[in-house]
C-alpha positions in Angstrom: -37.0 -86.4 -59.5 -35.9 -85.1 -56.0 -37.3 -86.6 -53.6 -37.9 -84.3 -50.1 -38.7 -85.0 -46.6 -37.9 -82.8 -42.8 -36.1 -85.6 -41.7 -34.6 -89.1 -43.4 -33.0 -91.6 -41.2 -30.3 -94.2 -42.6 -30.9 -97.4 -41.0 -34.0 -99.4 -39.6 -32.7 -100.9 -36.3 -33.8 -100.0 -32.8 -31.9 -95.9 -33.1 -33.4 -95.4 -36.6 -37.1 -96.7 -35.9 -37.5 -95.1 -32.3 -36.2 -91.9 -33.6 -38.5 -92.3 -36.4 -41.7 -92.7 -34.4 -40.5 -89.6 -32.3 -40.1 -87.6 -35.2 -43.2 -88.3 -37.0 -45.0 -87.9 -34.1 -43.7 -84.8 -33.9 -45.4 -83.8 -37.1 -42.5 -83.7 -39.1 -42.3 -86.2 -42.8 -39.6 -89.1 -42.2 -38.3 -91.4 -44.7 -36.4 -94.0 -43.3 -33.5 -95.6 -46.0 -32.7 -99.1 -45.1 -30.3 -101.0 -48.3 -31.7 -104.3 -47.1 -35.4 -105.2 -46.1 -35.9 -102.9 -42.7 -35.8 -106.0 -40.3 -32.4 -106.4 -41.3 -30.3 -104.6 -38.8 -28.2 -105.2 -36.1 -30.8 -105.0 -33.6 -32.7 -108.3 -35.1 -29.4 -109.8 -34.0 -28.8 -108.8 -30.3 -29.6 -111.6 -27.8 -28.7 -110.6 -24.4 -30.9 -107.9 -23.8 -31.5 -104.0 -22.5 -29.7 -103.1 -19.3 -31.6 -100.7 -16.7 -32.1 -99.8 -13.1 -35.7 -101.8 -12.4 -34.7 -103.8 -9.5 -35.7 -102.5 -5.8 -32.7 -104.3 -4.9 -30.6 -102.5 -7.7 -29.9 -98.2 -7.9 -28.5 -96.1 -10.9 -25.1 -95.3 -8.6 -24.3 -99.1 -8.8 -25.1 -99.4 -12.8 -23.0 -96.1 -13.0 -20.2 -97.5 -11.6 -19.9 -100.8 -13.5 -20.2 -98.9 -16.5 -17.5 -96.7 -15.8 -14.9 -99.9 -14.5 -15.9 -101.4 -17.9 -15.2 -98.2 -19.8 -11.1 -98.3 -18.5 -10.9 -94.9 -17.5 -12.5 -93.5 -20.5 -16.5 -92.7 -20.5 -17.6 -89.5 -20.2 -19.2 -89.7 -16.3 -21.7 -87.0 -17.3 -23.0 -89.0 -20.9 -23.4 -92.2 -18.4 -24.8 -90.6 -15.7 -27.8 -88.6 -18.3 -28.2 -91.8 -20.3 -28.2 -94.4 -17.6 -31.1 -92.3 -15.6 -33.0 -91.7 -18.8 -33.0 -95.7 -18.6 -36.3 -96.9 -17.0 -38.2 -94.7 -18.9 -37.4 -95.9 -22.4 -37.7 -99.1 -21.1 -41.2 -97.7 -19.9 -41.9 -96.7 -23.8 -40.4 -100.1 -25.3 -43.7 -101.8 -23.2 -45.6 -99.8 -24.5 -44.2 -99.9 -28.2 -45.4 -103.4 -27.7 -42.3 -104.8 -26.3 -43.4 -108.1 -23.6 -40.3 -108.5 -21.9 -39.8 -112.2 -20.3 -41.7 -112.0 -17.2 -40.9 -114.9 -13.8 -43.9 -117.3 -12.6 -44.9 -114.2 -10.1 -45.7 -111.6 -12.8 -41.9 -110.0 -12.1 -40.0 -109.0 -15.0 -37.3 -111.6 -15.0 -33.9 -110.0 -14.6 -30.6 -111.3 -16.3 -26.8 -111.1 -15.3 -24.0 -110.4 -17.6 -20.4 -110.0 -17.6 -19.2 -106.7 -15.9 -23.0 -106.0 -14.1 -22.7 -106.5 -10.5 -26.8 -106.7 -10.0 -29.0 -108.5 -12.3 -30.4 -106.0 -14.2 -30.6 -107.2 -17.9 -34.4 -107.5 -19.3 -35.1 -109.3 -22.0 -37.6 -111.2 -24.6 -35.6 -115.0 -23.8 -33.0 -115.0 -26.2 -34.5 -112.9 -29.1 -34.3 -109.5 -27.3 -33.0 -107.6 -30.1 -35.5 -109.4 -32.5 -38.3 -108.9 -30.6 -37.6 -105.2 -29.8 -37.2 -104.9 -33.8 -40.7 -106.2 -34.5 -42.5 -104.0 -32.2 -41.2 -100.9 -33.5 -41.4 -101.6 -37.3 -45.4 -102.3 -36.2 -45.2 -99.1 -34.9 -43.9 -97.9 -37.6 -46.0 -99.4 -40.3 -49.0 -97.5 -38.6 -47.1 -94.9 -38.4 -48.9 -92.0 -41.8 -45.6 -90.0 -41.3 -43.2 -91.9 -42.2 -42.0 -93.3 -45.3 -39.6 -96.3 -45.6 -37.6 -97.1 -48.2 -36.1 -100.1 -48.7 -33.3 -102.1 -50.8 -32.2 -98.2 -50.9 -28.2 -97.7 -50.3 -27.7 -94.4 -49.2 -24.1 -93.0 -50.5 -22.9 -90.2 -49.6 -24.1 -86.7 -47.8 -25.0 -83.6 -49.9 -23.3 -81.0 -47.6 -22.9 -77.5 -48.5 -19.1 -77.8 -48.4 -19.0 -81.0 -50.8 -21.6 -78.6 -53.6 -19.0 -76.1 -53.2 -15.7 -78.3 -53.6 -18.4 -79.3 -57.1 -18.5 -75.0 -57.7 -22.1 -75.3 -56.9 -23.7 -72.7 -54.6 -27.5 -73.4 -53.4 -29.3 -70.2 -53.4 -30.0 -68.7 -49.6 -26.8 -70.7 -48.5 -24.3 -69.1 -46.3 -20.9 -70.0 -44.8 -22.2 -72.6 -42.9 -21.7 -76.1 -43.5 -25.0 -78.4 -43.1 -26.3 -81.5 -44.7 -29.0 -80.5 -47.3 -29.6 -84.6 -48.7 -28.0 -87.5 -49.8 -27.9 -89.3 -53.1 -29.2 -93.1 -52.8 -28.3 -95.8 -54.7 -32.1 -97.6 -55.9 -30.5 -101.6 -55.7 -33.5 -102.7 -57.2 -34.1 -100.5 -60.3 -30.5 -100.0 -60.5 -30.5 -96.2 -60.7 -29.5 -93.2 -57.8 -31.7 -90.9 -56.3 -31.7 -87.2 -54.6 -33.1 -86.8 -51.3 -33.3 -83.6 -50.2 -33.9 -83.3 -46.4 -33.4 -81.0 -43.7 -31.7 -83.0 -41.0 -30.4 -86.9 -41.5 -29.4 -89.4 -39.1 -27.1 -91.9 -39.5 -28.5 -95.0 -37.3 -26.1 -97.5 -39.4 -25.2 -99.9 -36.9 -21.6 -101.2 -36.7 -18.1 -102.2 -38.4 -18.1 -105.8 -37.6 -18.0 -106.9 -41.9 -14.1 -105.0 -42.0 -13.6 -108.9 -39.7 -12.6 -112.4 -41.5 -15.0 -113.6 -38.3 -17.6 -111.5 -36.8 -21.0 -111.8 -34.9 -22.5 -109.2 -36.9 -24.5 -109.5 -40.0 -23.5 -108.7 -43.5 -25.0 -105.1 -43.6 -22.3 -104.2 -40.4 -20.1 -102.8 -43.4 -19.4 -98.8 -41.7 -21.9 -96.9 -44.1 -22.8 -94.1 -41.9 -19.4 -93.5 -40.1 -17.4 -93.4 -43.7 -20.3 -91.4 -45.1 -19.6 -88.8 -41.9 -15.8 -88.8 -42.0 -16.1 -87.9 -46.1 -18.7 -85.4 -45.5 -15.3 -83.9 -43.1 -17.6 -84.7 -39.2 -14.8 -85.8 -36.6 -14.7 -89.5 -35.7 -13.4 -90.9 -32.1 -11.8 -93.9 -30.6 -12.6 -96.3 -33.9 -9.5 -98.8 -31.7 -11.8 -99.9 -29.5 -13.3 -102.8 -31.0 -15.4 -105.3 -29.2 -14.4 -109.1 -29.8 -17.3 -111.2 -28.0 -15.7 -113.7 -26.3 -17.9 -116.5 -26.8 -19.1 -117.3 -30.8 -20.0 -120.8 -31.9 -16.9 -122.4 -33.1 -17.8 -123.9 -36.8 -15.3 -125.2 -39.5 -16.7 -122.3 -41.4 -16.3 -118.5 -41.1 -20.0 -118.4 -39.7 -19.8 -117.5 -36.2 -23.1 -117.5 -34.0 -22.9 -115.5 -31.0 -23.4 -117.2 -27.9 -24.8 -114.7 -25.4 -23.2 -113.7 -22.3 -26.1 -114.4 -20.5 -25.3 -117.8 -20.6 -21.8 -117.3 -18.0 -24.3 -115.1 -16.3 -27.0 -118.0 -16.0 -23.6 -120.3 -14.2 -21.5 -121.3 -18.0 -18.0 -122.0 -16.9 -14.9 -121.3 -19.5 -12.8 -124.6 -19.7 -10.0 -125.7 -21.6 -10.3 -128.4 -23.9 -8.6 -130.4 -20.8 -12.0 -129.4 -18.7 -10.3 -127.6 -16.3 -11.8 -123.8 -15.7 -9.4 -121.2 -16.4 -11.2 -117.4 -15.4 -10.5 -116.9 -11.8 -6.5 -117.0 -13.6 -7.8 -113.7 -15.3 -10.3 -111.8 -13.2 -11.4 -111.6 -9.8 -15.0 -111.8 -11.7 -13.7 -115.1 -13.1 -16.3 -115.8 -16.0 -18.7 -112.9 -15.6 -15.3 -110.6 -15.8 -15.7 -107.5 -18.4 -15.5 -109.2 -21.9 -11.9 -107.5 -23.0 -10.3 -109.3 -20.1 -12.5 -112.7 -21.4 -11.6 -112.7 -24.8 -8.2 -111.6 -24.1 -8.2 -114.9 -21.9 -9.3 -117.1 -24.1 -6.7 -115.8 -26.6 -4.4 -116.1 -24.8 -5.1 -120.0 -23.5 -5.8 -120.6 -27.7 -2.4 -119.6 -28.7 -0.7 -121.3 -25.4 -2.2 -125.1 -26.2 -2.6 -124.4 -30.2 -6.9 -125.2 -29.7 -9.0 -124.1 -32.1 -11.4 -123.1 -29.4 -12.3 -123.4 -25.6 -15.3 -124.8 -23.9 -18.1 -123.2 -22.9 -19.9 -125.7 -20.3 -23.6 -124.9 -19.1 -24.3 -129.0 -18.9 -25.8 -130.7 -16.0 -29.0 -128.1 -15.7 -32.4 -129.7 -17.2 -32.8 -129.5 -21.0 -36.2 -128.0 -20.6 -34.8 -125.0 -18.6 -32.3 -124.2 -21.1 -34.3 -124.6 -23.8 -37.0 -122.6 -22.0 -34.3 -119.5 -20.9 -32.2 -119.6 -24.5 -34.5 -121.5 -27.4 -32.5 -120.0 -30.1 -29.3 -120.2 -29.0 -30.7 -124.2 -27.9 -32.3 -124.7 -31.3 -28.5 -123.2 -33.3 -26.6 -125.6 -31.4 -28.5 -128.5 -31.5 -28.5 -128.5 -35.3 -24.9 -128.9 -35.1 -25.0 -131.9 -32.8 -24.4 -130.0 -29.5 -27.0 -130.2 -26.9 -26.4 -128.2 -23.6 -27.8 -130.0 -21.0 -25.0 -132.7 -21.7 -22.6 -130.8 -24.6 -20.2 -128.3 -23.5 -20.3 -125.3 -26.7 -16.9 -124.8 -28.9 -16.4 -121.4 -28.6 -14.1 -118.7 -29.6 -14.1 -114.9 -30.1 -15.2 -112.8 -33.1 -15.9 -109.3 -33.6 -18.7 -108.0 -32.0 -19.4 -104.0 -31.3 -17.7 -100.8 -31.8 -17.3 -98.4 -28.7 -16.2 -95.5 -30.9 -17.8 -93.8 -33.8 -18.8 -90.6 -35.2 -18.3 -88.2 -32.1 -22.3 -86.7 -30.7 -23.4 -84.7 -28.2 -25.9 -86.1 -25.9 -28.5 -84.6 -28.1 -27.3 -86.7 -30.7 -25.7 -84.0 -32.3 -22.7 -83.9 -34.9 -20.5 -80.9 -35.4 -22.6 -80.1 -38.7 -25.8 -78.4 -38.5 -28.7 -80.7 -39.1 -26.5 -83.8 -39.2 -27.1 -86.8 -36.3 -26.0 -89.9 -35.6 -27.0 -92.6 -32.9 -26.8 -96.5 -32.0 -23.3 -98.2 -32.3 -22.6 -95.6 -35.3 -22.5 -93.0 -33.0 -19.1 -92.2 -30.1 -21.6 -90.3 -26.9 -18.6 -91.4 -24.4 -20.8 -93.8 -22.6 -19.1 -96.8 -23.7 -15.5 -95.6 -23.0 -12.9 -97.9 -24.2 -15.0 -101.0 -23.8 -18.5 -101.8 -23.3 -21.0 -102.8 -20.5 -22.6 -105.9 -21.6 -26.6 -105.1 -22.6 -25.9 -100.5 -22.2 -25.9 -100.5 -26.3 -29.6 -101.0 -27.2 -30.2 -98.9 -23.7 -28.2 -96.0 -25.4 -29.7 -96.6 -28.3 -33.5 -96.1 -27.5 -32.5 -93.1 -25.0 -30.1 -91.1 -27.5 -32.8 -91.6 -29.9 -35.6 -90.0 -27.7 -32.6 -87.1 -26.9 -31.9 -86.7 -30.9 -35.4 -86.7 -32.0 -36.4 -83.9 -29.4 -33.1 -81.3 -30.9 -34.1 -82.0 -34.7 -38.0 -80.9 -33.5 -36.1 -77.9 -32.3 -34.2 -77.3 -35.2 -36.8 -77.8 -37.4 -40.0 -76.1 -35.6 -37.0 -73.1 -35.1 -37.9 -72.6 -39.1 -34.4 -71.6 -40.2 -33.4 -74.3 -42.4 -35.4 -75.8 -45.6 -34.7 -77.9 -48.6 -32.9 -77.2 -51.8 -33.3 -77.6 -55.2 -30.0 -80.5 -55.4 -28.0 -81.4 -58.1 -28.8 -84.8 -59.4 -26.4 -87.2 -59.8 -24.3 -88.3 -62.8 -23.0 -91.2 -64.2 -22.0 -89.7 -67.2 -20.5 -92.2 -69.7 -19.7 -95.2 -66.7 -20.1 -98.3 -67.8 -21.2 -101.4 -65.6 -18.0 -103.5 -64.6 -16.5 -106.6 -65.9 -14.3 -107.2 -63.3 -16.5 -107.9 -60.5 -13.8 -110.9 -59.0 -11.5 -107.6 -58.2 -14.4 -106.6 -55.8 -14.2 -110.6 -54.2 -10.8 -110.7 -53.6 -10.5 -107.4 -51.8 -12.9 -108.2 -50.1 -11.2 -111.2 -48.9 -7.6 -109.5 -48.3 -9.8 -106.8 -46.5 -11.1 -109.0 -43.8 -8.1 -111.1 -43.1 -5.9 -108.3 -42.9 -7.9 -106.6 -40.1 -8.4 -110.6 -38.3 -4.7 -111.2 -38.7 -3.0 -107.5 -37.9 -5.5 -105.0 -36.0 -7.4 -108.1 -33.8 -7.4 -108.9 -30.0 -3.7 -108.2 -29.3 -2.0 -105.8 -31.8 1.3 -104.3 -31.6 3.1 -101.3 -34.1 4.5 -103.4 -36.8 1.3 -105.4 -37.5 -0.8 -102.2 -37.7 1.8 -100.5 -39.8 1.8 -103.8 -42.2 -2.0 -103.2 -41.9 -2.2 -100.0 -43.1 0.2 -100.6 -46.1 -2.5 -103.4 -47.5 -5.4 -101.5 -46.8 -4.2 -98.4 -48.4 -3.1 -100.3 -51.5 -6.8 -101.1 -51.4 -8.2 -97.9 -50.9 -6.3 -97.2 -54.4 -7.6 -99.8 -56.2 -11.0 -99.8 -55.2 -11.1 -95.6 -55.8 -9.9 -96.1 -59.4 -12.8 -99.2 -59.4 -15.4 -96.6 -58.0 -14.5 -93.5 -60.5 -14.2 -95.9 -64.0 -17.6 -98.0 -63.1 -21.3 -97.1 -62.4 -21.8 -97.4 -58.7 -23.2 -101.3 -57.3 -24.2 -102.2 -53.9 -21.1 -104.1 -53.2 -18.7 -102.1 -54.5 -20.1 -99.5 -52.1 -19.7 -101.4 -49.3 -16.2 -102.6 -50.2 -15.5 -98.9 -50.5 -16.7 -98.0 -46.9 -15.3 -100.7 -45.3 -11.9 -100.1 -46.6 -12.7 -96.3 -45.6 -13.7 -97.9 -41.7 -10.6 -99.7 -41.8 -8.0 -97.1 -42.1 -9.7 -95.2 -39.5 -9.3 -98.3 -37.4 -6.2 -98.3 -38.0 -4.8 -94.7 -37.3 -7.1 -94.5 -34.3 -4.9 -97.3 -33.1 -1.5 -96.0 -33.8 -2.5 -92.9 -32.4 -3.2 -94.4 -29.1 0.5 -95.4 -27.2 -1.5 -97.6 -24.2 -3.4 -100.9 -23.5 -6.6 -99.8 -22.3 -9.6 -101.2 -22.8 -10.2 -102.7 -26.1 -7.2 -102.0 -27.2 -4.2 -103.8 -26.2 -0.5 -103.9 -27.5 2.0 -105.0 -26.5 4.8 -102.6 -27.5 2.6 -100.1 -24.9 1.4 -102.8 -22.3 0.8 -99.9 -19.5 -1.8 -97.4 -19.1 -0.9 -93.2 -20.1 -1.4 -91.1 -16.8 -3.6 -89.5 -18.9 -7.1 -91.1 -20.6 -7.6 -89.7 -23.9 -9.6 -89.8 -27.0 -8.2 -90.5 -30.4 -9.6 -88.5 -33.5 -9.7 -88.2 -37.1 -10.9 -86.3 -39.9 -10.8 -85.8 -43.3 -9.0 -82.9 -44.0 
């Protein structure tokens, strides 16, 4: 039976739940789709914390213009400028979510310093930010009547006038007009996919960081919402610029913990395994330099003495302040013998955030009527070709408040309604025998990107790249057509989707800039521009 609600949201981090509690209080009925349990998101995992102007000693002009030096030439000034000033206020509305940001002895909201900010002006709950922000709002949520969330639910594709018609289905009262009218939903616990009809979705998916052999991201970073919007034919931007933290826990293991970069901005120095500092080589910044130019330096120094991984050194402060200032990241590493009042951290880089996405307007808007995306999902042209440190759960919580506020105007406009949807059908699909084909494509998947479309790239890597994933792409579509749909095949499915438009975003774009760097086109075009793609 179809289920029906005004608006659905896919994801539970901090886009999905703030634009959810907008929404509903807006009067509108929200269900909220979440494929794990809905504190499972990126969000839980950021530790840094929220950048904004809340300093007397700090103005929107200065945050402007680090934003745009970190961005290489390629925000959009006017989405950084409206998101930026929108700012203090939603840090105004996270305090009152419920959200106690760490405060000084004096009652002052204690301020933080990261890589690329020229002011201290990152807040922050210690080193839980992202978790703490994450259990406020699904509080808020729980209490919310409106809003309905469903969880172990894997949303799978749009229902889109244009994909009924490619089907030869017409929905009565339709006309030429593309929009999203639902999506079908895979139910992971009783193993059996649902219709939602809906009059507007968002995708609030989080990131791409699962397409990496080594990542900081959790397992559910796997590109849902982007390669649900790029079949459903919505334009995608700049999917090159990927963000490579600089600093994860080095392990034996593929785990990698991310250190936060609010530990170089509380005085860590970079070292090489011989001790001595290395930075001030790279940037004039030294170790608080933008995090391309960090990771790019500690690539580089890897590959020049054959380490495995550099030193991050914070020792020689008093274990109680450190443990005080960064408990978790205290707690992680002392379970693997280091402590940091005495230990410097092994450290290397992993992938960490996406800058591009499926392309919005600063309403959150997608190119198709009642479709929006926000969060790291989501290409605004704040982040340019490489992120400010602490602006993503900033844009986040702001382009969430902007969305919300155009879906009540599309909605209360009274134009648009839900359909009657075709259900969907598994006809005679049997469940697979062959899982291990999933395993090992999975496998070639994520050491294909590490090894070819990583840190420093060049034309024949990403062309022997995009051979092996498209040789994947052709076995997993012959996997997804002969066998009833499974949570991981569908992941597998829109990661290797994510990765081809990694991919050809990056041959597309004949520069280093940014994130992007390689070295058959080491120089900068006269010209910034964005790379697209779309389904034809």
């Amino acid at each position: 039976m179809q289920k029906d609600f005004d608006v659905i949201i896919v994801g539970s981090g901090i886009a999905g739940l703030s634009f959810a509690l907008r929404t509903a209080e807006a009067g509108h009925r929200v269900a909220i789709i979440t494929k794990k349990a809905s504190a499972e998101s990126n969000t839980n995992y950021a530790q840094g914390g929220i950048a904004a102007v809340t300093s007397q000693t700090d103005n929107i002009e200065m945050h402007i213009g680090d934003t745009l030096e970190a961005g290489d030439g390629l925000c959009s000034e006017t989405a950084v400028r409206a998101i930026l000033e929108n700012g203090p206020q939603s840090i105004e509305e996270l305090a009152r979510r419920g959200v106690a940001f760490t405060q000084l002895n004096d009652g002052r909201v204690s301020l933080g310093k990261e890589g690329g900010h020229s002011k201290r002006r990152i807040l922050h709950v210690k080193d839980i930010t992202g978790k703490a922000i994450e259990e406020a709002l699904l509080h808020a949520v729980a209490t919310n009547s409106g809003i309905t969330t469903f969880e172990h639910h894997f949303a799978i594709d749009l229902i889109t006038v244009r994909s009924l018609r490619k089907r030869g289905i017409t929905i009565a009262g339709e006309t030429e007009r593309d929009r999203v009218l639902g999506l079908y939903v895979l139910d992971t616990v009783q193993d059996c996919v649902q219709t939602f009809g809906a009059k507007a979705v968002l995708l609030a998916t989080g990131g791409i960081g699962q397409i990496y052999q080594y990542t900081t991201n959790p397992f559910i970073a796997t590109g849902d919402g982007i390669a649900m919007a790029y079949r459903a034919g919505v334009e995608i931007r700049n999917m090159e610029f990927i963000q490579f933290h600089p600093t994860a826990l080095y392990t034996t293991d593929s785990e990698r913990f991310l250190i936060s970069e609010a530990v170089r901005g509380e005085g860590a120095i970079l070292r090489t395994l011989d001790g001595q500092p290395f930075m001030q080589r790279y940037h004039q910044r030294a170790d608080l330099a933008p995090r391309d130019v960090v990771a790019r330096a500690i690539d580089s120094e890897m590959k020049k003495s054959g380490a495995r991984h550099v030193w991050l050194d914070i020792t020689g402060r008093p274990a109680e302040e450190l443990r005080d200032r960064f408990p978790n990241i205290y707690d992680t590493c002392a379970k693997h013998g280091i402590y940091l009042e005495k230990d410097p951290i092994p450290v290397v880089p992993a992938a960490h955030y996406l800058c591009g996405g499926v392309k919005t307007n600063l309403a959150g808007e997608t190119e198709m009527a009642g479709l929006y995306a926000c969060g790291e999902v989501a290409c605004t042209g704040l982040h340019g070709a490489n992120r400010l440190a602490s602006n993503s759960l900033l844009e986040a919580v702001v382009m969430a408040h902007q969305g919300a506020a155009s879906v009540n105007a599309y909605l209360t406009a009274g134009v648009v309604s839900t359909s009657e949807l075709p259900g969907w059908v598994d006809g005679d699909m049997r469940d697979s025998d062959e899982r291990v084909v999933l395993l090992h494509n999975w496998d070639e998947l994520k050491r294909t990107l590490w090894d070819y479309v990583g840190i420093v790239r060049s034309s024949k890597r990403l062309e022997r790249a995009r051979t092996r994933i498209q040789n994947l792409a052709r076995e997993i579509n012959d996997y997804y057509w002969n066998f009833k749909v499974e949570e991981g095949l569908l992941e597998l499915r829109n990661m290797i989707q994510v990765a081809e438009l990694v991919i050809d975003c990056a041959l597309q774009r004949k520069e280093s800039r940014g994130l992007h760097y390689t070295i058959d086109y080491p120089g900068k075009s006269p010209e910034p521009h964005d790379t697209s793609i779309r389904a034809t």
